[in-house]
N, C-alpha and C positions, 0 to 999 in steps of 0.2 A: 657730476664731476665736471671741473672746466674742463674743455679743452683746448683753446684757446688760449694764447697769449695776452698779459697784462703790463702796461709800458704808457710811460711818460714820453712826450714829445714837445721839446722846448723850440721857440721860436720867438723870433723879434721883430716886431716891425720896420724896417729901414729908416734912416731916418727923411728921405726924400720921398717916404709918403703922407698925401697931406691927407687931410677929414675927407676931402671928395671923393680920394684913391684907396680907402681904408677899406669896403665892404670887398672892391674886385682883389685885393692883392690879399687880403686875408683868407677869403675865400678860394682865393686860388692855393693858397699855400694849405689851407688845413684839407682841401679837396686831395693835396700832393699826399698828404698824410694818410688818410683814409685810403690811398690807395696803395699805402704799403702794408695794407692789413692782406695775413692771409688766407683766412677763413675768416667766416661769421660769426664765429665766436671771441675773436682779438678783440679787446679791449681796449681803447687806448684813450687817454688824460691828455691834453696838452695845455703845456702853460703858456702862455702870450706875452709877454713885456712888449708894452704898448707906451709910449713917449704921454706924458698928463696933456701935452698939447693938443694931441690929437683927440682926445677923448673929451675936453672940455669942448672943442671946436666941435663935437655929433652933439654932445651930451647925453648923458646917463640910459635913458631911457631910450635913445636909437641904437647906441654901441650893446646895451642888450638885446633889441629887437635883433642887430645884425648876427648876435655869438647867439640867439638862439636858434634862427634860421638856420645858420649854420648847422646846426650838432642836428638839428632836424632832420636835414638831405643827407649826412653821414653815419651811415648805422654801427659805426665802430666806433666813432666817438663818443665818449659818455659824457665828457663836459672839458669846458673851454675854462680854465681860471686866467684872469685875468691879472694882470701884476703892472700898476703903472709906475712910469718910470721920468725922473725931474731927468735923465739925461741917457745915450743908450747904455747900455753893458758893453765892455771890455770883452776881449776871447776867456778872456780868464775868468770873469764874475760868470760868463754861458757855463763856462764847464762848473762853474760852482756851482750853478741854478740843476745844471746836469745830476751831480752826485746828490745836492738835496734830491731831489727827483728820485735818484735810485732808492734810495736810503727810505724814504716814503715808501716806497715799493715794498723793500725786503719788509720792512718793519710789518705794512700792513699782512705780506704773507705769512710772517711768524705769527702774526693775532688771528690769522684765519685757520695756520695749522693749529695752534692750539685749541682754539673754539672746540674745531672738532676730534680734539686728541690723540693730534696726530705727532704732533710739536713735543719736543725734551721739554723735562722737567727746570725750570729756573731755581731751585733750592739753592 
């Protein structure tokens, strides 16, 4: 049985960080996160919208060396999706990323109570 918490954690890069500054302030922010876990059992997703500039300026294969390190040193992180982004998000498009987010959530626990027969019937 979980017991443990499962949750989405959306986050943006600024847009005043450049390729140099992308490994410490990411890190520092997904560290923030991990630290609002509170048992070892919390799960947590976070999504990253990241600006295409900064990520063409690492390139592919550093920007994953960096999100896998990352989720490595955080044991409540299950994984980092990345979402790139031609300009930032609005307050309003975060709270949109937000509710997809949830909506992910619930949906995936409805597939999970069912699986195990826990979940009503859909008829």
């Amino acid at each position: 049985m979980i017991q443990g918490q499962y949750r989405y954690s959306i986050l943006q890069v600024p847009e005043t960080v450049t390729p140099l500054k992308f490994r410490g302030h990411v890190r520092q922010e997904i560290e923030a996160v991990q630290a609002t876990a509170k048992n070892a059992e919390d799960i947590i997703l976070v999504r990253l919208f990241v600006q295409e500039k900064i990520l063409f300026g690492l390139g592919q294969k550093k920007v994953d060396s960096i999100l896998h390190g990352i989720v490595a040193k955080c044991q409540n992180i299950e994984r980092i999706e990345l979402e790139p982004l031609a300009r930032p998000l609005t307050a309003e498009e975060m709270q949109e990323a937000a509710a997809e987010a949830q909506a992910n959530l619930e949906e995936l626990g409805q597939r999970v109570m069912e699986m195990k027969g826990l979940g009503g019937s859909t008829d």
